[in-house]
C-alpha positions as CSV (number, residue, x, y, z in Angstrom):
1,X,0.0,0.0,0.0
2,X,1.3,3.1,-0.9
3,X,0.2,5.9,1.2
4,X,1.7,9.7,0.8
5,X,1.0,12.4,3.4
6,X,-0.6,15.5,2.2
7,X,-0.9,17.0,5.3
8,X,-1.1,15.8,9.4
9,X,-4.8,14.8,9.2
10,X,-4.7,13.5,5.2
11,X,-3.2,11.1,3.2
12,X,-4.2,9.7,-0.3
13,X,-3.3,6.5,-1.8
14,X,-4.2,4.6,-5.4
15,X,-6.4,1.9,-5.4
16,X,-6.3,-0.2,-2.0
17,X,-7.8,-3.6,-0.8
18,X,-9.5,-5.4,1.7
19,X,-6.9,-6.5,2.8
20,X,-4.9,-3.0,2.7
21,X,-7.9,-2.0,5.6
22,X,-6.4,-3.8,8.4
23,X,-3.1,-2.0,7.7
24,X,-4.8,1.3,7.2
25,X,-6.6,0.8,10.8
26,X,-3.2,-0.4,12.1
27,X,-1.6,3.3,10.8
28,X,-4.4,5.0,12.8
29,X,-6.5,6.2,10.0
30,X,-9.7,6.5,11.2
31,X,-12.1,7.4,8.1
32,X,-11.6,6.5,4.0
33,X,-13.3,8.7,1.3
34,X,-13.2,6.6,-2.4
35,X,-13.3,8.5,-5.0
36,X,-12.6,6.0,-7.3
37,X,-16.2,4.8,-9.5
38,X,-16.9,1.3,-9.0
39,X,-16.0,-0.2,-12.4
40,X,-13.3,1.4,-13.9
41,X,-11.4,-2.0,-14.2
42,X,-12.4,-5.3,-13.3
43,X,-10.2,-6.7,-11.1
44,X,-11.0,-3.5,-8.8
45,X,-12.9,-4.0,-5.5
46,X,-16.6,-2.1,-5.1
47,X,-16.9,0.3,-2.4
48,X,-19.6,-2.1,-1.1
49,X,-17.1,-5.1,-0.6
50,X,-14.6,-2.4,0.9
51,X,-17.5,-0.5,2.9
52,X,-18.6,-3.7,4.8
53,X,-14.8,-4.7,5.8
54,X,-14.1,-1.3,6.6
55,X,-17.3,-1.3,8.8
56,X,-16.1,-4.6,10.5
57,X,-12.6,-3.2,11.9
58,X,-14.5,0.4,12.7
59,X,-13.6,2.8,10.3
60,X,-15.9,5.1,9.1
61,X,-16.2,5.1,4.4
62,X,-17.0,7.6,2.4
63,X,-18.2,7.4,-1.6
64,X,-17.3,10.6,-3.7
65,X,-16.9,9.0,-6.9
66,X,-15.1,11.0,-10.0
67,X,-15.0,10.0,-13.8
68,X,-11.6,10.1,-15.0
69,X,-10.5,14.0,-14.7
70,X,-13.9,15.7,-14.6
71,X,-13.8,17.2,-10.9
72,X,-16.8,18.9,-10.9
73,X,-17.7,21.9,-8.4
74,X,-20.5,19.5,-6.8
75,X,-17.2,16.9,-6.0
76,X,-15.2,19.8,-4.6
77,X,-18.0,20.6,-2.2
78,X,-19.1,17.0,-0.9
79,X,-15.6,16.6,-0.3
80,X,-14.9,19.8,1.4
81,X,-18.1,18.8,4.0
82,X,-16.3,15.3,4.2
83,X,-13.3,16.5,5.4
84,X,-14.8,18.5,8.0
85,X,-17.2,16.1,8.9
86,X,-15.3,12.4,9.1
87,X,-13.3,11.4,11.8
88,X,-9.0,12.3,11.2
89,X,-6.9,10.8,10.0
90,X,-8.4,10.4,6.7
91,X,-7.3,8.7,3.8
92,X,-8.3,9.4,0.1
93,X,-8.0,6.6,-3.0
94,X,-8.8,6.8,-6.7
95,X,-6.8,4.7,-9.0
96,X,-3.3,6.4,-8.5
97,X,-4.0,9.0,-6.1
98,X,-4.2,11.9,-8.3
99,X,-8.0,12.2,-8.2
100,X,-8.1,12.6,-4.5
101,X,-5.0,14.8,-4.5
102,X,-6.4,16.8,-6.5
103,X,-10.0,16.7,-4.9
104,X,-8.5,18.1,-1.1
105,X,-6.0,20.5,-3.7
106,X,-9.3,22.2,-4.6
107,X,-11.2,22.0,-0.9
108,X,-7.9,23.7,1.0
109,X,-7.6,26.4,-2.2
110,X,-9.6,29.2,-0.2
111,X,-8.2,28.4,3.1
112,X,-5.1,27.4,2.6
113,X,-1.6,29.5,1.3
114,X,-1.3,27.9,-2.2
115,X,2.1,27.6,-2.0
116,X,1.9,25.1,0.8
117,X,-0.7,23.6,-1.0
118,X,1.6,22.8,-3.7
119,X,4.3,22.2,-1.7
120,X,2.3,18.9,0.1
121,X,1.4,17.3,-3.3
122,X,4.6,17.6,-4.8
123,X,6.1,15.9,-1.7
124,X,3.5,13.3,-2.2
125,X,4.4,13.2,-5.9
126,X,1.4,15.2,-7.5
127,X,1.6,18.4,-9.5
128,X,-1.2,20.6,-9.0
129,X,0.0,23.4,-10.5
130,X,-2.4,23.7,-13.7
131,X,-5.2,22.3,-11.2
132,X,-4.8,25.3,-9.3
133,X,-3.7,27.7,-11.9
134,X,-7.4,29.5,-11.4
135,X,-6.8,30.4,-8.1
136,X,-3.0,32.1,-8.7
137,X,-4.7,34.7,-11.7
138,X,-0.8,34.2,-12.7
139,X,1.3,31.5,-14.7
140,X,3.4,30.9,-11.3
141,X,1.9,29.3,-9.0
């Protein structure tokens, strides 16, 4: 499982597993948003089959399901309320991680200095500079 810290209280990851719960508990993570459309391939597990395990070892699952790269405004917004709402640490999974990344990118833009916002995901591996290129009014971000 490959988990990367975008801040204290959030991590994203790609696709995980059943299995990958136990270790996710184990890590002290205490809620999962997927944002990863059952379906996309078909080896992939539904956020049903992950929902009931995550249920059984107590952590709390979220479904914000995005198509490819069309973040909408609605996505930004459910996923905004989640991460106010769910118990922290939380940790975000889409296929690769970029989804998700860019998903709390766009819910921190308003509150949070871009740069630093920039600085996480590249740590983690994700560029978000075009993704938050509307926020900057610039070509820097």
């Amino acid at each position: 499982m490959d988990l990367r810290m975008l801040s204290e209280q959030f991590l994203v990851a790609p696709q995980i597993s059943k299995a990958d719960l136990a270790l996710v508990k184990a890590k002290g993570i205490r809620s999962v948003i997927c944002n990863r459309p059952d379906g996309e391939e078909a080896d992939q597990p539904t956020f049903e089959e992950l929902s009931v395990t995550a249920k059984h070892l107590g952590l709390h699952m979220q479904y914000i399901p995005v198509s490819g790269g069309t973040v909408q405004d609605a996505d930004v917004a459910l996923f905004k309320d989640a991460l106010g709402d769910l118990p922290k640490p939380i940790l975000a999974y889409c296929r690769s991680g970029t989804r998700s990344a860019t998903l709390w990118s766009l819910a921190q833009a308003k509150a949070m200095p871009l740069a630093d916002i920039l600085r996480a995901t590249q740590q983690a591996g994700y560029d978000m500079t075009e993704v938050l290129r509307p926020f900057t009014g610039a070509a820097e971000a």
